[in-house]
C-alpha positions as CSV (number, residue, x, y, z in Angstrom):
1,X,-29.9,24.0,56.7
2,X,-30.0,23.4,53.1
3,X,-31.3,21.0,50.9
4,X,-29.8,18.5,49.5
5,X,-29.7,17.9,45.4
6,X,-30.7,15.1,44.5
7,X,-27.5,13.8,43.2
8,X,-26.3,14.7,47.1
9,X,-29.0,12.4,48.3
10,X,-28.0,9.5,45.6
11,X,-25.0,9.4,47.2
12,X,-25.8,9.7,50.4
13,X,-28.4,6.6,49.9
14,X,-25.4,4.5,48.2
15,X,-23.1,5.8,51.4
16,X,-25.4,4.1,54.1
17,X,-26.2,1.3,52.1
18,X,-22.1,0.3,51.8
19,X,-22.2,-1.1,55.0
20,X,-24.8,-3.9,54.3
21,X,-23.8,-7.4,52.6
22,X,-25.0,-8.5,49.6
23,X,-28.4,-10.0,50.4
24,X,-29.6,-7.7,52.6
25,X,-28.2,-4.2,50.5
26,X,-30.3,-5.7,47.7
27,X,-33.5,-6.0,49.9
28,X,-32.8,-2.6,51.4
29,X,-32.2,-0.7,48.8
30,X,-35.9,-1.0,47.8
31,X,-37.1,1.6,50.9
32,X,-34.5,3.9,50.1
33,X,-35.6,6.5,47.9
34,X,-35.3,10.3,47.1
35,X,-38.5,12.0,48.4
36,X,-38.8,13.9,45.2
37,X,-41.9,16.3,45.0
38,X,-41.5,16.9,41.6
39,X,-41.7,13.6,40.4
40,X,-45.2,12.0,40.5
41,X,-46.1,9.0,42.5
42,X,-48.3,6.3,41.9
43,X,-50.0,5.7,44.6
């Protein structure tokens, strides 16, 4: 298995967060994230 570009995962994020309303997509969106090594974190 391969793995996925980051664009991929944007979309895939955006996919599974379609099926939330309004209130609750906001509020979930915020522990959906690309686990990105090459970014730095701050914690």
């Amino acid at each position: 298995m391969s793995a996925l570009t980051r664009e991929e995962t944007e979309v895939l994020i955006q996919e599974v967060l379609e099926v939330y309303p309004e209130k609750p997509k906001k509020d979930r969106a915020k522990h959906h994230m690309i686990n990105d090594k090459e970014l730095e974190s701050s914690k």
